[in-house]
N, C-alpha and C positions, 0 to 999 in steps of 0.2 A: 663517766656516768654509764653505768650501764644499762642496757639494750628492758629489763623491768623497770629501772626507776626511771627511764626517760618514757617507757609507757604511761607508769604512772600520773609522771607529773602531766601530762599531755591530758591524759583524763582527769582528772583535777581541773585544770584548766577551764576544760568544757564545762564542766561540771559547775563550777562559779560564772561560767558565760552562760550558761541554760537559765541559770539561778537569777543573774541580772535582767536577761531577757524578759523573764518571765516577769519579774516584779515591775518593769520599766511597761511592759504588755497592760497590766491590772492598772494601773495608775493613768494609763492615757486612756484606757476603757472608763475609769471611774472621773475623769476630770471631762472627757467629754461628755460622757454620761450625765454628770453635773449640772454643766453648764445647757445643756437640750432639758434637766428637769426646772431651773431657773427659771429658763423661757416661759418651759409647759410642767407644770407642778406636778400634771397625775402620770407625767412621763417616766417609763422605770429609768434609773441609773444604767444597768449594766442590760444590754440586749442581747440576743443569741446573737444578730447577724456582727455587730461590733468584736463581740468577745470570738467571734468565730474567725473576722477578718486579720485580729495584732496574733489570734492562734498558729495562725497558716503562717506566719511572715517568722514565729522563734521554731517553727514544727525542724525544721529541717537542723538544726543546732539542738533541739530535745532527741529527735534521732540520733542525731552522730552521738551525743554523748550514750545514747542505749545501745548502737554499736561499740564501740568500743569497752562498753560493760561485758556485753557478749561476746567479743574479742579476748576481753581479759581473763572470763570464765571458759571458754575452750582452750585456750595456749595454755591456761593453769598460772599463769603471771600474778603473784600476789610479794606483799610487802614483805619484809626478809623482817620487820620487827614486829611485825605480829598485831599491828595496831588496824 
């Protein structure tokens, strides 16, 4: 494997880990959210300071995966089929 595709697949990677992160983030924002509007009806689902707390915790895996975009866009590394 060479020294681009092993780039590749490595960004790839991140790139379905950012993805998961994120959805895995929404869903425990929206489930606790839920269960605080159950309690208290007029309570919103999603809050800045919740959505801002599961934010901070994938921030650092949404980075690396924009590094390594920026990696791949100054080294010139791109896919040899064109896809």
């Amino acid at each position: 494997m060479n020294r681009t595709r092993l780039f590749l697949a490595v960004q790839s990677i991140l790139y379905i880990l950012a993805a998961a992160a994120l959805i895995a983030a929404v869903l425990t924002v929206y489930v606790s959210g839920a269960a605080a509007q159950a309690e208290y009806p007029l309570s919103p689902v999603f809050t800045r300071e919740t959505a801002a707390e599961r934010l901070a915790a994938v921030a650092p895996l949404i980075l690396a995966s924009l590094a390594t975009a920026a990696a791949g866009l100054i080294l010139g590394l791109r896919d040899d089929n064109g896809l």
